[in-house]
DSSP file (Angstrom, degrees, kcal/mol; ACC not computed):
  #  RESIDUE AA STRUCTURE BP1 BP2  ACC     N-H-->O    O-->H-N    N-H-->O    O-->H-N    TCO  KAPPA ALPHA  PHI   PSI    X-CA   Y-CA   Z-CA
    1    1 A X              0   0    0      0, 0.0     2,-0.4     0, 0.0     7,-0.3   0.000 360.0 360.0 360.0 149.5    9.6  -17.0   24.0
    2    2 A X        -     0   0    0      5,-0.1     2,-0.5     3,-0.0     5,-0.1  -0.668 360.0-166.7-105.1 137.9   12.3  -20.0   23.8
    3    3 A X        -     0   0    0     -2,-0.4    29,-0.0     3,-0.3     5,-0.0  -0.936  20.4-141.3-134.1 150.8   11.0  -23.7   24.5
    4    4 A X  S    S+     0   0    0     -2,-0.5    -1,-0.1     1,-0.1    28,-0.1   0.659  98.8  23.6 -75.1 -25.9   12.8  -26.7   25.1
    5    5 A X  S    S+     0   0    0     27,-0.1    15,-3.3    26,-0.1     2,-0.4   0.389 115.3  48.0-139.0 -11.3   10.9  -28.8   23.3
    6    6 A X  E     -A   19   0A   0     13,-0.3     2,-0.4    50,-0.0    -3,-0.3  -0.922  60.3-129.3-150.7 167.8    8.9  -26.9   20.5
    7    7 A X  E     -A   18   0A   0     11,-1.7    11,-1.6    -2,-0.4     2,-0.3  -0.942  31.1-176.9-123.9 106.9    9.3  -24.6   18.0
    8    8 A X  E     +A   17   0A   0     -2,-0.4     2,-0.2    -7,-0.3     9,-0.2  -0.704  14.9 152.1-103.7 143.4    6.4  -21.6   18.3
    9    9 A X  E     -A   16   0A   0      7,-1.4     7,-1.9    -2,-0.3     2,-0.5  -0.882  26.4-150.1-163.1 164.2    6.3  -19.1   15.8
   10   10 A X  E     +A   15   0A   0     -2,-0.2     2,-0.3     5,-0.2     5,-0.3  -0.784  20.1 157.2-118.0 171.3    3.4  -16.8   14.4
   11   11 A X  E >  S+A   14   0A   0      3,-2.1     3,-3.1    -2,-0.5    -2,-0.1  -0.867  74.9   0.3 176.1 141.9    2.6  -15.0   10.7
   12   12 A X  T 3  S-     0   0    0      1,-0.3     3,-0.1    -2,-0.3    37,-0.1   0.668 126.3 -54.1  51.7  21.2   -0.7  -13.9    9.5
   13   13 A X  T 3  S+     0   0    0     35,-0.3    37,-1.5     1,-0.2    38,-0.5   0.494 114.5 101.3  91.5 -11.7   -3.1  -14.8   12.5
   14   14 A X  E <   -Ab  11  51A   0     -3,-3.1    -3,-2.1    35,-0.2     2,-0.6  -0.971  60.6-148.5-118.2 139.8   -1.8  -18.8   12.6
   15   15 A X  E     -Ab  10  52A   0     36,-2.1    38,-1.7    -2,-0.4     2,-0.5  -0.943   6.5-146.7 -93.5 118.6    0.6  -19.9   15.1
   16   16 A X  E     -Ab   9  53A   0     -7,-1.9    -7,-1.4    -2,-0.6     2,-0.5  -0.764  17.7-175.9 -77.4 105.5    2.8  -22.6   14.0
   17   17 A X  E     -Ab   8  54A   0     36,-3.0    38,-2.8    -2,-0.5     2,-0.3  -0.994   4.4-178.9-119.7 130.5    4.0  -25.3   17.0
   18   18 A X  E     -Ab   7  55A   0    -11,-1.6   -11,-1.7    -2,-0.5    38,-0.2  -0.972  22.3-130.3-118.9 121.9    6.1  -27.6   16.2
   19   19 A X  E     -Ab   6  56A   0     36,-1.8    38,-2.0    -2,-0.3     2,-0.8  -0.143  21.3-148.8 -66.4 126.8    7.6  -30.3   18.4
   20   20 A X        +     0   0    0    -15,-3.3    -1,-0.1     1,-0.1    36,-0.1  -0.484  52.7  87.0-124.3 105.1   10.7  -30.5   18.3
   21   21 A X    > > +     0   0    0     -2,-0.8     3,-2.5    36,-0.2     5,-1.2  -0.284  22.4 162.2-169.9  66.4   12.5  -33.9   18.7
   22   22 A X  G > 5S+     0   0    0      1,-0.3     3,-1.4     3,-0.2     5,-0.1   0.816  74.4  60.7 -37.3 -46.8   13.1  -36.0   16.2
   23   23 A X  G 3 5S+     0   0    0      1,-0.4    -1,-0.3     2,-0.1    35,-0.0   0.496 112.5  39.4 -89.4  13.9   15.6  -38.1   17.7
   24   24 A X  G X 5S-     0   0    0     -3,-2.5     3,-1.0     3,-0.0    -1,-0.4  -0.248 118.6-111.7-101.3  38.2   13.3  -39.1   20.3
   25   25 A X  T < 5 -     0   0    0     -3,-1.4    38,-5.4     1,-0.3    -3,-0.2   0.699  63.8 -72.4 -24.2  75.4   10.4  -39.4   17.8
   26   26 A X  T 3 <S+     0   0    0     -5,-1.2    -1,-0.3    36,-0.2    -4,-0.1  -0.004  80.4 163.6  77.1 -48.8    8.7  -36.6   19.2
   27   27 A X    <   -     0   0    0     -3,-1.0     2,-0.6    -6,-0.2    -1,-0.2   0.475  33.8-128.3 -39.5 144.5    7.8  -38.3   22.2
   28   28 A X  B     +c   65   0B   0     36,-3.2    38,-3.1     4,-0.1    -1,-0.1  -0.926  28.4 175.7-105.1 137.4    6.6  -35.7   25.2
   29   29 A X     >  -     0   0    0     -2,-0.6     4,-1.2    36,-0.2     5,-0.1   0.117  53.7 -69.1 -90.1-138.1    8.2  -36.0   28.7
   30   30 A X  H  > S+     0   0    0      2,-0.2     4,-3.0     1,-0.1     5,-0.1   0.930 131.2  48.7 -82.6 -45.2    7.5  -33.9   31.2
   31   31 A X  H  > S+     0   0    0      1,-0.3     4,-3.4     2,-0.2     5,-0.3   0.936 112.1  50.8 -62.6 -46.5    8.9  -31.0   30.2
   32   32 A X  H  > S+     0   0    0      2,-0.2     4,-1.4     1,-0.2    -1,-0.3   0.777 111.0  48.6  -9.5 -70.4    7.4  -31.3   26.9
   33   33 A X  H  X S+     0   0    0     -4,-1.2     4,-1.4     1,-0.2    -2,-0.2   0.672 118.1  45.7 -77.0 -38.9    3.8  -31.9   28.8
   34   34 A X  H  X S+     0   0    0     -4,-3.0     4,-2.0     2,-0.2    -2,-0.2   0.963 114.0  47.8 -81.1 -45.5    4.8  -28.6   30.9
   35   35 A X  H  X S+     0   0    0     -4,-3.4     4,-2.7     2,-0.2     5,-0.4   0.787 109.2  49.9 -61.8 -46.9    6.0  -26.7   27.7
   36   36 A X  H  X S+     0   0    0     -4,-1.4     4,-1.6    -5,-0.3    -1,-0.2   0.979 113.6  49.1 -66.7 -36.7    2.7  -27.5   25.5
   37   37 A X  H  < S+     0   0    0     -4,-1.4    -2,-0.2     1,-0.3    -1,-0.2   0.976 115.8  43.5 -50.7 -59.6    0.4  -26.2   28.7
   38   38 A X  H >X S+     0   0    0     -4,-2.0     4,-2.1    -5,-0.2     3,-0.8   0.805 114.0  51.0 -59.6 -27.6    2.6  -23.2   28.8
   39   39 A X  H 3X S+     0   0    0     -4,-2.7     4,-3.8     1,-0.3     5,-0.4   0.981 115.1  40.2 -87.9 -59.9    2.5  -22.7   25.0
   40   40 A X  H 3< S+     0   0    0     -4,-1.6    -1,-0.3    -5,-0.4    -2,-0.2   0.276 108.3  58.3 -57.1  -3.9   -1.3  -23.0   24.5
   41   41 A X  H <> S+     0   0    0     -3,-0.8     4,-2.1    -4,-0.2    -1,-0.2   0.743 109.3  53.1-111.1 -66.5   -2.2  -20.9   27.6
   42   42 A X  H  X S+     0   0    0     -4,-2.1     4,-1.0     1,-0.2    -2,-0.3   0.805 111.5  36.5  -3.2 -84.1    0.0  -18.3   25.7
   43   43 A X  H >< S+     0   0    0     -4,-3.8     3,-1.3     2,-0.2     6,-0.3   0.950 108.9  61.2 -62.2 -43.4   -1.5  -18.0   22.4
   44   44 A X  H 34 S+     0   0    0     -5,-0.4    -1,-0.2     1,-0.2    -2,-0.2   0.927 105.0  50.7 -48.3 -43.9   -4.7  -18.5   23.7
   45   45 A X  H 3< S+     0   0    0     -4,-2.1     2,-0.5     1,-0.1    -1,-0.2   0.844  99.6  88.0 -33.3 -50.0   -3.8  -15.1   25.7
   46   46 A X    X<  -     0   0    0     -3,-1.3     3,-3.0    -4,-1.0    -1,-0.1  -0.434  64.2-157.0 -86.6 118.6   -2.7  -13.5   22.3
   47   47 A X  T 3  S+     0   0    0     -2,-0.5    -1,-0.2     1,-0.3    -4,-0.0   0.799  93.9  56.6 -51.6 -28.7   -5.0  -11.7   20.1
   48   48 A X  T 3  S+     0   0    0      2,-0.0     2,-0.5    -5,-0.0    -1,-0.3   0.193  84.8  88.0 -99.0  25.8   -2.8  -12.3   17.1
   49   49 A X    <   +     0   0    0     -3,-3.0   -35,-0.2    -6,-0.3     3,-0.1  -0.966  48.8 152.7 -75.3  88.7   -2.9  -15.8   17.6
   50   50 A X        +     0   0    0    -37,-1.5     2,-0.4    -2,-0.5   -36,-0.1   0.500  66.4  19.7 -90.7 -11.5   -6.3  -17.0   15.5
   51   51 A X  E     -b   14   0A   0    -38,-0.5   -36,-2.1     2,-0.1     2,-0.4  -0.998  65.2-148.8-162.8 142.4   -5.4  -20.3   14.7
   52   52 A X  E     -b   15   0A   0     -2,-0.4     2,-0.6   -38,-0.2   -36,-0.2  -0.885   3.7-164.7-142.3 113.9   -3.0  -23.2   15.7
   53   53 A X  E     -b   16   0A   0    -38,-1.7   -36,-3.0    -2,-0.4     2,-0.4  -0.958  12.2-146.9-114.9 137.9   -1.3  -25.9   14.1
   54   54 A X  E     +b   17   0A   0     -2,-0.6   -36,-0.2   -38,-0.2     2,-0.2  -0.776  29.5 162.9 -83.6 124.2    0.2  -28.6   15.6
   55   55 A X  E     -b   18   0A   0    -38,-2.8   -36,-1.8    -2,-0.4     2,-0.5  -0.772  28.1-137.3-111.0 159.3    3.0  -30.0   14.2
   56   56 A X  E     -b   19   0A   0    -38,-0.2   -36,-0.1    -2,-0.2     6,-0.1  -0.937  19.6-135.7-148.1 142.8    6.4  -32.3   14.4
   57   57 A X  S    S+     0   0    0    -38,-2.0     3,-0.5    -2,-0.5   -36,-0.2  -0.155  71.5  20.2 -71.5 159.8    9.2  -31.9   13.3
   58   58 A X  S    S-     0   0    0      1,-0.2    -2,-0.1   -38,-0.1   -35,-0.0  -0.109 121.1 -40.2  70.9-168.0   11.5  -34.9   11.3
   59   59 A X  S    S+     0   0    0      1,-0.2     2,-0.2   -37,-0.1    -1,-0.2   0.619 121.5  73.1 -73.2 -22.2    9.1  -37.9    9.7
   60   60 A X        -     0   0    0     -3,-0.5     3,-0.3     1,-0.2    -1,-0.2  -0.962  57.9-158.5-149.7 139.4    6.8  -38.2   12.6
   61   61 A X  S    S-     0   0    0     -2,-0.2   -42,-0.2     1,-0.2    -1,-0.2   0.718  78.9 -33.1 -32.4 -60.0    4.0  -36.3   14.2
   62   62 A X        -     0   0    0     -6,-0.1    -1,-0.2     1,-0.0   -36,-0.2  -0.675  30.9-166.5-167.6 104.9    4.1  -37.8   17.9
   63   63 A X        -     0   0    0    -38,-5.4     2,-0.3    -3,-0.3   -37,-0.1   0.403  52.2-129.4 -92.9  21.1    4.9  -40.8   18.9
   64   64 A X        +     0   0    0    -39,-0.1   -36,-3.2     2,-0.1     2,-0.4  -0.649  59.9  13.2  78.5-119.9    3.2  -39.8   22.7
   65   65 A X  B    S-c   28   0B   0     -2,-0.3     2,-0.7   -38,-0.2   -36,-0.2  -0.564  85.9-103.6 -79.5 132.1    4.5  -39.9   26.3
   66   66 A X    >>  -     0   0    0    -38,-3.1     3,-2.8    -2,-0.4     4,-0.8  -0.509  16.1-128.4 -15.4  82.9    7.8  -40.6   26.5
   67   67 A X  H 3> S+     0   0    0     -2,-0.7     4,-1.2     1,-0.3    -1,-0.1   0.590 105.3  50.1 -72.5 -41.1    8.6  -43.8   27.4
   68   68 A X  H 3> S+     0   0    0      2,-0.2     4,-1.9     1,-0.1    -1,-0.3   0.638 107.8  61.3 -64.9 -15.9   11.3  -42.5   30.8
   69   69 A X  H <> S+     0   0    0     -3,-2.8     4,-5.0     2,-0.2    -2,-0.2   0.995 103.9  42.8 -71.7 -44.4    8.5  -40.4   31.8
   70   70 A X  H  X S+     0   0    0     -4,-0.8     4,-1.7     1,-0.2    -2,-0.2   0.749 114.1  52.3 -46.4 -38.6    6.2  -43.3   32.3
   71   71 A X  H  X S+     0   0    0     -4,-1.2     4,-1.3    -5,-0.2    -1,-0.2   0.721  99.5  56.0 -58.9 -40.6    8.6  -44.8   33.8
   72   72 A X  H  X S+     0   0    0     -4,-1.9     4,-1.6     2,-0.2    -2,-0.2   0.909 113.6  50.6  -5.9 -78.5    9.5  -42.0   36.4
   73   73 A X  H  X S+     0   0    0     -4,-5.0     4,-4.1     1,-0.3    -2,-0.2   0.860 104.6  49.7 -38.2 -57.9    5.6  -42.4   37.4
   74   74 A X  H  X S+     0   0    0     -4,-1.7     4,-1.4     1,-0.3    -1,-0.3   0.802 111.9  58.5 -68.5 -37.5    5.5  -46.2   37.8
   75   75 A X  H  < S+     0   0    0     -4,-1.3     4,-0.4     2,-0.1    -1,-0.3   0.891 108.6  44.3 -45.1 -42.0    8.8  -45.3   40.1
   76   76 A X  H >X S+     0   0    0     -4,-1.6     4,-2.8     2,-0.2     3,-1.0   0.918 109.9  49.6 -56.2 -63.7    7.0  -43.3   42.0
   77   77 A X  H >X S+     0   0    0     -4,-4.1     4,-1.2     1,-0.2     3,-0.6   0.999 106.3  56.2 -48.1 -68.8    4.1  -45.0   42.6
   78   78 A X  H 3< S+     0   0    0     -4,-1.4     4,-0.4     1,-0.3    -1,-0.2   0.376 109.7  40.7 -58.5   6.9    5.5  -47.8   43.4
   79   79 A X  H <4 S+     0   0    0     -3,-1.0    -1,-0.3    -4,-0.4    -2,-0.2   0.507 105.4  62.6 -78.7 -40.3    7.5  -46.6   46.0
   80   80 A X  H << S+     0   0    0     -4,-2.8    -2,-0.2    -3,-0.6    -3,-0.1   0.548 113.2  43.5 -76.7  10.3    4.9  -44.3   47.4
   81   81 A X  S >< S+     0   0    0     -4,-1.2     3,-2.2     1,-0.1     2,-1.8   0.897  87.0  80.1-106.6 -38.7    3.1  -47.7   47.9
   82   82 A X  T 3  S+     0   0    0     -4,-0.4    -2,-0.1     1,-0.3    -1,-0.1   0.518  96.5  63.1 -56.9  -3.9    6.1  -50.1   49.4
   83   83 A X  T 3         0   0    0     -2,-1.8    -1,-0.3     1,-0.2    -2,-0.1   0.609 360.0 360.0-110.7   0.8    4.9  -48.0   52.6
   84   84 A X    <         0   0    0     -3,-2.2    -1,-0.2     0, 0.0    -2,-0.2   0.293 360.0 360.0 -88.5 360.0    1.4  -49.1   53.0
């Protein structure tokens, strides 16, 4: 399976993910956050799956949420309150 955001692959029993986006340094957005669920629901499914490392690609692991995703949210909210 092809991901947007990571790089899955398996050999011997370990499944290799690696995020991949280095020029964002890592960071997960949504799709990302949607991708790792899907990826990890997967292997767990697969019997030749024993083992998983997480990885990232380029000089660093993960720098964590995405900094437009957060932002996205705090849009949100704060609209779905302007009505209150």
């Amino acid at each position: 399976m092809e991901y947007q955001r990571f790089t899955v692959k398996i050999e011997e029993n370990i499944a290799h993910v690696a995020i991949n986006r280095p020029d964002k340094v890592n960071a997960l957005d949504e799709i990302g956050w949607r991708e790792l669920q899907t990826i990890f629901e997967t292997l767990d499914a697969t019997p030749e799956a024993r083992v998983i490392i997480l990885s990232g690609e380029g000089k660093h692991f993960c720098s964590g949420i995405d900094v437009s995703l957060l932002m996205s949210i705090w849009q949100q909210v704060s609209n779905d309150c302007e009505g209150r």
